[in-house]
C-alpha positions as CSV (number, residue, x, y, z in Angstrom):
1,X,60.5,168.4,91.7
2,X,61.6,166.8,95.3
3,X,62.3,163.6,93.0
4,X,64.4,165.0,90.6
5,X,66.3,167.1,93.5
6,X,67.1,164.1,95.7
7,X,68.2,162.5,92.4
8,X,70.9,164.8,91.3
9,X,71.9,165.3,94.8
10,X,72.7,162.0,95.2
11,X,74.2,162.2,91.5
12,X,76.4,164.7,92.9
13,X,77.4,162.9,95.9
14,X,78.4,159.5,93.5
15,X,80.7,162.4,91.2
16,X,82.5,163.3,94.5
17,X,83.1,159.6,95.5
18,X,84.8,159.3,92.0
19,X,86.8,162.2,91.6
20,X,87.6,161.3,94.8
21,X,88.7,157.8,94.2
22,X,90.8,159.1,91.0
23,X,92.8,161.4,93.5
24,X,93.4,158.9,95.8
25,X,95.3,156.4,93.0
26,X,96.9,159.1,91.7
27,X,97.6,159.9,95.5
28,X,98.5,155.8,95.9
29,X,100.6,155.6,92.1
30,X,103.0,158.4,93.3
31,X,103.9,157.0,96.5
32,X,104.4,153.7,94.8
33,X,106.6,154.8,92.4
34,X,108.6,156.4,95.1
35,X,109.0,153.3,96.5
36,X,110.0,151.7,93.2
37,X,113.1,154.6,93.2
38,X,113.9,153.5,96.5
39,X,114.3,150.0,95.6
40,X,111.0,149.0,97.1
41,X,108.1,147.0,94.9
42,X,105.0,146.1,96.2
43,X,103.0,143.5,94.6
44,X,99.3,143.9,94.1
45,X,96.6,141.7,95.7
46,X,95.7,140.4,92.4
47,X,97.7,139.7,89.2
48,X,95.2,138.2,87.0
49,X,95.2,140.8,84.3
50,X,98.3,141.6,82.1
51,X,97.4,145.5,82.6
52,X,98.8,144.9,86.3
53,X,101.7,142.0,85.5
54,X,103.1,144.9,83.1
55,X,102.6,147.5,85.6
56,X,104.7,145.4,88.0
57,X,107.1,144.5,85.2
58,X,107.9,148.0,84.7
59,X,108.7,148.5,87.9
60,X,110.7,145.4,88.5
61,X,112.6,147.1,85.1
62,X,112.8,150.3,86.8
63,X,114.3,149.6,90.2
64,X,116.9,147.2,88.6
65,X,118.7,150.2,87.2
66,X,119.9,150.4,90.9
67,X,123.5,149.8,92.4
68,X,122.4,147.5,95.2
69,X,119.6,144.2,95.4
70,X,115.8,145.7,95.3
71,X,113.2,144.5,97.4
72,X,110.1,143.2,96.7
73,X,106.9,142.7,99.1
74,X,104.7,140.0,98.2
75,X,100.9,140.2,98.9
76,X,99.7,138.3,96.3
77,X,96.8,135.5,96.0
78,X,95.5,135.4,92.8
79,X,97.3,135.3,89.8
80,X,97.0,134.1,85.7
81,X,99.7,133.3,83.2
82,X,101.3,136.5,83.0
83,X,102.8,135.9,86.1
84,X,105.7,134.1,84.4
85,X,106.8,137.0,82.6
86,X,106.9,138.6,85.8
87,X,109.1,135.9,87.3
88,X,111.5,135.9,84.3
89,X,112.3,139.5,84.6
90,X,112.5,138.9,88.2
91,X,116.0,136.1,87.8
92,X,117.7,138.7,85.6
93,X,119.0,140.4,88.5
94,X,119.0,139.9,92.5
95,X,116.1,140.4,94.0
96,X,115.5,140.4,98.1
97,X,111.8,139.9,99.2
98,X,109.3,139.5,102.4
99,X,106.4,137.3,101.9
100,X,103.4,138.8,103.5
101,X,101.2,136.2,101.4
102,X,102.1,134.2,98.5
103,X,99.0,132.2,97.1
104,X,99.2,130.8,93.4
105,X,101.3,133.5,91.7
106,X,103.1,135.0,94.7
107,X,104.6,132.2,95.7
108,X,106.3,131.9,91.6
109,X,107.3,135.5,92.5
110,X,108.8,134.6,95.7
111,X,110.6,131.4,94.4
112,X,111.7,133.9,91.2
113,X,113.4,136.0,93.9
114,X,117.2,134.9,93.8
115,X,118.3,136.8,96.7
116,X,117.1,136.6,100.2
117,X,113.7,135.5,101.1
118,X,111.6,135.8,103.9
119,X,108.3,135.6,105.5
120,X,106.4,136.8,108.2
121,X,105.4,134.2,111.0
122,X,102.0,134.1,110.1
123,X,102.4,134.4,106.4
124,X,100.2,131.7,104.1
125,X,101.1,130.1,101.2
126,X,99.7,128.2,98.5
127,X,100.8,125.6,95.8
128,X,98.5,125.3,92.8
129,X,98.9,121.8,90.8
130,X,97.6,119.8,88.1
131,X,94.2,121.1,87.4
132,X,96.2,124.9,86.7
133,X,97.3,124.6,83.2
134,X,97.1,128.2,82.8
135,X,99.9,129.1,84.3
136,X,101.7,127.5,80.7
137,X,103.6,124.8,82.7
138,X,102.5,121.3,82.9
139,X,103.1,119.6,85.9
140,X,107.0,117.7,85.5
141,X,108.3,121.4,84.2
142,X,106.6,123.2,87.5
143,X,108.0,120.4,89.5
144,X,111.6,121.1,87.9
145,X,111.1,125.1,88.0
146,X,110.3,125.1,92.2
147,X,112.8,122.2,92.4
148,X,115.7,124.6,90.8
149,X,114.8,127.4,93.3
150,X,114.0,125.3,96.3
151,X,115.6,122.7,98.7
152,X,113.2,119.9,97.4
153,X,113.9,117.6,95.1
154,X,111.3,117.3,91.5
155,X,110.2,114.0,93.5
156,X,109.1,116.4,96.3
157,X,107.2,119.3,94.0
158,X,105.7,116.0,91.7
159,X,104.4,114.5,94.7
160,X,102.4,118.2,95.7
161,X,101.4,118.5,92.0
162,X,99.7,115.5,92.3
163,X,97.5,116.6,95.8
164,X,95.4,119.5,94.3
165,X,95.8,122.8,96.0
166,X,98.5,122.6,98.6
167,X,98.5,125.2,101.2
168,X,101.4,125.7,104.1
169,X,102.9,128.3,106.2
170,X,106.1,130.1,107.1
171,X,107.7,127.2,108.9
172,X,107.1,124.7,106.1
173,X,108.0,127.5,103.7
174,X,111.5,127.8,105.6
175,X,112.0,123.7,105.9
176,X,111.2,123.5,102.3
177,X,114.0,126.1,101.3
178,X,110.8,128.6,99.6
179,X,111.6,131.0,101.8
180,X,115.7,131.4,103.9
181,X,114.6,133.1,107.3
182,X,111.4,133.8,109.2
183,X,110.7,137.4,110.5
């Protein structure tokens, strides 16, 4: 009997750590989406599933329907190919954003941003190349797409693609013209 007790006890005890999990996204989804009304988007860590780049979509869609330029908070360091649906409903309107960390996808999001972009001093960044083919651009379009949205020339972005995993801060960030002003 003591085994069976101790067992549904702690069964019990795993039920309450879920239920209470479930409250606290719904707790953390209505808050966001306040923030989305307001203008405000916050990335997620993580946008390697489309589940989440269609979540973010949607709210990209949602605060667009605003007077005045959104703003969108980067945090991102992992990404997949879905991020460049993402970045295309990003340039269909003005878009402000802070760069708290843009590795891999964020930094396509940040780039995607047409308004004003900044970073925090200490914020990291991080240029994937060649080996990425999943993102669905080979290496002379990529070099072209940060080119266009950049201060560097295609020589410049060729010349990373060719390195492998570049990673810089918020000063090279600023000289390179990724990000307009440091915070």
């Amino acid at each position: 009997m003591a085994g069976l007790r101790s067992s549904s006890v702690r069964d019990s005890g795993v039920r309450r750590r879920v239920v209470a999990c479930r409250m606290w996204r719904h707790a953390a989804a209505r808050v966001w989406w306040q923030l989305v009304q307001a203008g405000e988007v916050c990335t997620p860590w993580e946008l390697e599933d489309e589940p989440e780049c269609m979540a973010l979509m949607f709210a990209i869609r949602a605060a667009r329907l605003r007077d005045d330029p959104s703003h969108l908070v980067i945090d991102t360091w992992k990404g997949s190919r879905f991020v460049w649906r993402v970045s295309t409903e990003l340039e269909r309107t003005v878009w402000n954003c802070t760069v708290l960390n843009a590795h891999s996808a964020g930094l396509i999001l940040a780039c995607s941003c047409r308004g004003h972009r900044k970073a925090l001093a200490d914020a990291s960044f991080l240029f994937h190349s060649l080996d990425m083919r999943d993102f669905g651009a080979e290496d002379e379009r990529r070099a072209q797409w940060f080119a266009q949205r950049t201060t560097q020339p295609v020589d410049f972005w060729r010349d990373l693609c060719a390195q492998g995993e570049t990673r810089f801060g918020a000063e090279d960030a600023l000289a390179w013209g990724v990000v307009h002003e440091i915070i």
